[in-house]
C-alpha positions in Angstrom: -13.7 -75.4 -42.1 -15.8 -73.3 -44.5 -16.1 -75.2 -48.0 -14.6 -71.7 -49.2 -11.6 -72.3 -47.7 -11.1 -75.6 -48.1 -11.2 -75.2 -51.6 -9.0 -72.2 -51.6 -6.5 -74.2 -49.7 -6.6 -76.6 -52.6 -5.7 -74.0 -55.5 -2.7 -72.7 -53.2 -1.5 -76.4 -53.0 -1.6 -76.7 -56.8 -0.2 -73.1 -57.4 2.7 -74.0 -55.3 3.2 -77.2 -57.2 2.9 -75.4 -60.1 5.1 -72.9 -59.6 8.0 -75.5 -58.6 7.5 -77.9 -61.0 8.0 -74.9 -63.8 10.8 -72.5 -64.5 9.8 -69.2 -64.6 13.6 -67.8 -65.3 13.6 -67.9 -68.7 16.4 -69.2 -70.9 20.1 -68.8 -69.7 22.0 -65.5 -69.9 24.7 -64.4 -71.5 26.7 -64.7 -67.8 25.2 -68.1 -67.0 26.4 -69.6 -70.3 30.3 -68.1 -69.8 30.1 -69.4 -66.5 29.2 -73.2 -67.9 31.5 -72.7 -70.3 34.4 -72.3 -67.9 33.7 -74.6 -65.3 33.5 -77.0 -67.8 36.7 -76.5 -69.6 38.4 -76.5 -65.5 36.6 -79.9 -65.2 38.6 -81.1 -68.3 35.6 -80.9 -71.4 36.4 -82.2 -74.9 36.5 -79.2 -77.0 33.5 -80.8 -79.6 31.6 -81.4 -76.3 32.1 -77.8 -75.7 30.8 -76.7 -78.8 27.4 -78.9 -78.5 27.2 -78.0 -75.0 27.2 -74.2 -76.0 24.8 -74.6 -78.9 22.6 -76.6 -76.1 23.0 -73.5 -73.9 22.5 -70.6 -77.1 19.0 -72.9 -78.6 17.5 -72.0 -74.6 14.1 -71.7 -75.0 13.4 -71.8 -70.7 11.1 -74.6 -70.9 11.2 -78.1 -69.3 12.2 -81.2 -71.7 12.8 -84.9 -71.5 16.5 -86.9 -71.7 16.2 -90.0 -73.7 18.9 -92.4 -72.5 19.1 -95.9 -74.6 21.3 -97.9 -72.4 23.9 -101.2 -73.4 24.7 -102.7 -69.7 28.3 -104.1 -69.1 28.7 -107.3 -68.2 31.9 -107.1 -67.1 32.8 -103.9 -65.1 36.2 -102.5 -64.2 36.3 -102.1 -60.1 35.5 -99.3 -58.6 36.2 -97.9 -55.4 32.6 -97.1 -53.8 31.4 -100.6 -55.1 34.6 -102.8 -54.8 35.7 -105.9 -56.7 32.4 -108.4 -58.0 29.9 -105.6 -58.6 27.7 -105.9 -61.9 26.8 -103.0 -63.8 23.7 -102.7 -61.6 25.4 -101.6 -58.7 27.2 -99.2 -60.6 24.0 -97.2 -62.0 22.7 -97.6 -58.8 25.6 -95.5 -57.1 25.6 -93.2 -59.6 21.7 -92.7 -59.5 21.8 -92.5 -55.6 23.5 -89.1 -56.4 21.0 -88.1 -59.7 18.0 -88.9 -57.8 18.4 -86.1 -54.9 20.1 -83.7 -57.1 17.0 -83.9 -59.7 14.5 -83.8 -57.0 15.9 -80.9 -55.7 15.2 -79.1 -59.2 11.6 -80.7 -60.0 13.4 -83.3 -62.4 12.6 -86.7 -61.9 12.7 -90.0 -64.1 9.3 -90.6 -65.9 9.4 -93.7 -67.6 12.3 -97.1 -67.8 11.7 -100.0 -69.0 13.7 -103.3 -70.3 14.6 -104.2 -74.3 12.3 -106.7 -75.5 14.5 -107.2 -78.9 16.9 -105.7 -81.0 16.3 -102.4 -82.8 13.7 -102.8 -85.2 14.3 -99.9 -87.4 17.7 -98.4 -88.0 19.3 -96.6 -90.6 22.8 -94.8 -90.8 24.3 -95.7 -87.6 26.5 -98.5 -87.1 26.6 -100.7 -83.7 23.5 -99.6 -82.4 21.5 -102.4 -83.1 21.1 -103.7 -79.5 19.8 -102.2 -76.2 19.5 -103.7 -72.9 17.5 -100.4 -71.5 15.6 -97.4 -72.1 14.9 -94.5 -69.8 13.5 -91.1 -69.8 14.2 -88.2 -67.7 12.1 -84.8 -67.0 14.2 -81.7 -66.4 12.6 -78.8 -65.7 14.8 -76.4 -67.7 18.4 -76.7 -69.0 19.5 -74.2 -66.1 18.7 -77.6 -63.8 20.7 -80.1 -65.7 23.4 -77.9 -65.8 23.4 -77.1 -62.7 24.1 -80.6 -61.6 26.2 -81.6 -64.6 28.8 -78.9 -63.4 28.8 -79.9 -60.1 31.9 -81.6 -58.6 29.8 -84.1 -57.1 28.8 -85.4 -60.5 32.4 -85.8 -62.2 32.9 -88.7 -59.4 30.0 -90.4 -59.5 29.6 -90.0 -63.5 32.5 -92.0 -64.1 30.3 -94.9 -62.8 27.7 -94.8 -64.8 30.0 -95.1 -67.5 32.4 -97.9 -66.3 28.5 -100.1 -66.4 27.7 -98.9 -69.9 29.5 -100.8 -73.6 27.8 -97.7 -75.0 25.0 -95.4 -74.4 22.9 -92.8 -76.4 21.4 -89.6 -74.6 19.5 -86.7 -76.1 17.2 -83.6 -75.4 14.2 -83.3 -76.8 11.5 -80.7 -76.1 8.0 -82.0 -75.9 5.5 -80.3 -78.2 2.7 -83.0 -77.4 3.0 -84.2 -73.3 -0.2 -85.8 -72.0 1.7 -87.2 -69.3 2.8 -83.3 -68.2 2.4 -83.9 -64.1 1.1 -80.4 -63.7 -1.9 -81.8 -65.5 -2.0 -85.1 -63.8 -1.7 -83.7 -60.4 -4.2 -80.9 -61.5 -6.4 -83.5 -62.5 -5.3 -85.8 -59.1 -5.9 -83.2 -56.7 -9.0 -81.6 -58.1 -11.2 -85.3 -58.1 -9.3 -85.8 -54.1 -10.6 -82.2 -53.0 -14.1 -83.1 -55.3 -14.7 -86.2 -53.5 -14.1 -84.8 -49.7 -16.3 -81.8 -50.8 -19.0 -84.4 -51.8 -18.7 -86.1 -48.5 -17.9 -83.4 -45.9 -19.9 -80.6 -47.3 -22.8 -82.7 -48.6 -26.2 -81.0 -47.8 -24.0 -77.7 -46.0 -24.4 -74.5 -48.2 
């Protein structure tokens, strides 16, 4: 293979990524946003989760952001049908991710970072009960078209009832990077351009 192509087969990889991994719709449309309105009133929405729902949907800017979940496990979970009498919350947020996982991936949304609480909040100010966390996680979403588009599935309602029944509380929020070194489109930029470098120096090594 010609070093030519080999490289050009490596920019056509990475443009491909690229263009997956980024939505190139823009924000939602007028039609879009009616439509999530009503299938979520059908599937039974508060009307204040409404509202914050539609000023989610209105502030569209079409870019990717990251869900910060802050998680409070239950140690005592109600039975459920698809995990049965004894499970612990564990095996609740596991059903329920088993569901998220392959509906994220599916949309170039993925988890990015979880980790354990290794104490108590250590600054707080204006918000009562939230001084302990068992969990934090954060979530990549590659525009708020994707998240909605699994939020209103049917599919979700079910299995989002479990994540719930293995939470004593839970916070989660949008937030819209301005400063992302940990962007993937850079890292696998960065991953696939040293991988194609270092075949190049070994296969093509004294070729023109």
């Amino acid at each position: 293979m010609k070093r030519s192509v080999f490289w050009f087969i490596g920019g056509f990889v990475y443009v491909a990524f690229f263009s997956w991994y980024t939505n190139f719709d823009g924000p939602l449309t007028e039609e879009e946003i009616a439509d999530v309105l009503a299938r979520s009133k059908a599937l039974g929405r508060s009307p204040e989760t409404l509202k914050n729902l539609e000023h989610f949907m209105r502030t569209d800017t079409g870019n990717d952001f990251i869900m910060i979940n802050a998680l409070d496990m239950n140690d005592n979970p109600p039975e459920l049908p698809a995990t049965g009498p004894g499970a612990d919350a564990s095996a609740l947020i596991d059903h329920y991710m088993e569901h998220m996982y392959t509906a994220q991936l599916k949309r170039a949304s993925h988890p990015v970072f979880y980790g354990r609480a290794v104490a108590d909040a250590m600054d707080i100010s204006g918000v009562e009960g939230a001084e302990h966390w068992e969990q934090g996680a954060l979530f990549r979403y590659r525009s708020r078209r994707d998240i909605l588009a699994i939020a209103t599935d049917p599919a979700f309602n079910k299995r989002h009832d479990y994540k719930m029944a293995a939470l004593t509380k839970t916070i989660a929020y949008p937030v819209e990077p301005v400063i992302n070194s940990g962007d993937f489109r850079v890292l696998f930029g960065l991953l696939l351009f040293s991988l194609l470098a270092l075949v190049d120096m070994f296969a093509y090594r004294g070729r023109d």
